[in-house]
C-alpha positions as CSV (number, residue, x, y, z in Angstrom):
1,X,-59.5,47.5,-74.8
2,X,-57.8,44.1,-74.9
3,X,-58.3,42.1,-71.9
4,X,-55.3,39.7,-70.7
5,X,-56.0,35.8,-70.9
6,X,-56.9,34.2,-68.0
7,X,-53.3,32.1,-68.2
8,X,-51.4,35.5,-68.5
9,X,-53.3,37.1,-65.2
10,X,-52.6,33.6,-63.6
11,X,-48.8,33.3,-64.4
12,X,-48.2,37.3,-63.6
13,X,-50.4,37.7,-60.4
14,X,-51.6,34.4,-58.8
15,X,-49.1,31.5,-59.6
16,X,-46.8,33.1,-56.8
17,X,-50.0,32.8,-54.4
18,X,-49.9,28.9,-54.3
19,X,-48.0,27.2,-51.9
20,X,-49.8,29.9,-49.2
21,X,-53.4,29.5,-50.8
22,X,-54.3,26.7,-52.8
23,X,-57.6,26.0,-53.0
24,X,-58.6,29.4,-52.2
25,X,-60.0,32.2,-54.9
26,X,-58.8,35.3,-56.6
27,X,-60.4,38.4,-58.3
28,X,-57.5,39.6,-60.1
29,X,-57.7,43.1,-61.8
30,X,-55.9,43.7,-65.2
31,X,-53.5,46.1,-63.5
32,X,-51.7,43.2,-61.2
33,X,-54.4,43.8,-58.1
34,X,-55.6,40.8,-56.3
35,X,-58.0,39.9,-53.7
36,X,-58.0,36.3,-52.1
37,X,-59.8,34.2,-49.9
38,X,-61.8,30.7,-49.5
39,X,-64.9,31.8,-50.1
40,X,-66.0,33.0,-53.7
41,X,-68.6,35.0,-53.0
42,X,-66.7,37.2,-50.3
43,X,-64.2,37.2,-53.5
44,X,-66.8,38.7,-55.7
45,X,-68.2,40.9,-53.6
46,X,-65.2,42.6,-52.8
47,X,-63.8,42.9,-56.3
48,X,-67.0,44.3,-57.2
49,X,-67.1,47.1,-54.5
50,X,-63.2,47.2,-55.2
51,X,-62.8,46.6,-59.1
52,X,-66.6,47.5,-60.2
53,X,-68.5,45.3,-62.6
54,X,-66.7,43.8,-65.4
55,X,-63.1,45.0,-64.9
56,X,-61.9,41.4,-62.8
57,X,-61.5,38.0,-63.6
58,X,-62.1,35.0,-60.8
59,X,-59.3,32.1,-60.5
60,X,-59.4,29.5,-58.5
61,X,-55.7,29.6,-57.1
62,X,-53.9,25.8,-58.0
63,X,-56.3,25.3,-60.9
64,X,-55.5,27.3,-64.1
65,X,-57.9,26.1,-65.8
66,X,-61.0,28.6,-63.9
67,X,-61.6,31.7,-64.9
68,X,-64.7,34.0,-65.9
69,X,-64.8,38.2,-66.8
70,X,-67.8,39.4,-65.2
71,X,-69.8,41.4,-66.0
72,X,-72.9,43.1,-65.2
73,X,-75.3,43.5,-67.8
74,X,-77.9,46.7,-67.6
75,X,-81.0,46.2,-70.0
């Protein structure tokens, strides 16, 4: 599976979320699903009980240029 680009999730699902949260964080999911708020963590936690590992990507909203995939590694 092909994952989006950080810029593409940003334009399609976040951009639209900036003059109410600037500043703030997003787990976006590749199918257009967001979750927002100030605190990262909170963010991450959520996306993972909500998404599961690896299937989200963190933005900061106002800053394009932050993003990560993560992912959680099993060895």
């Amino acid at each position: 599976m092909t994952l989006p680009s950080y810029e593409d999730l940003y334009n399609r699902f976040v951009k639209r979320l900036e003059s109410q949260h600037k500043g703030a964080f997003a787990a976006v999911h590749p199918d257009g699903r967001v979750i927002v708020d100030k605190n990262d963590v909170e963010v991450v936690d959520r996306a993972l009980k909500q998404f599961g590992p690896g299937n989200f990507t963190l933005l900061k909203i106002g800053s394009r240029g932050v993003g990560k995939w993560r992912r959680q590694l099993r060895l």
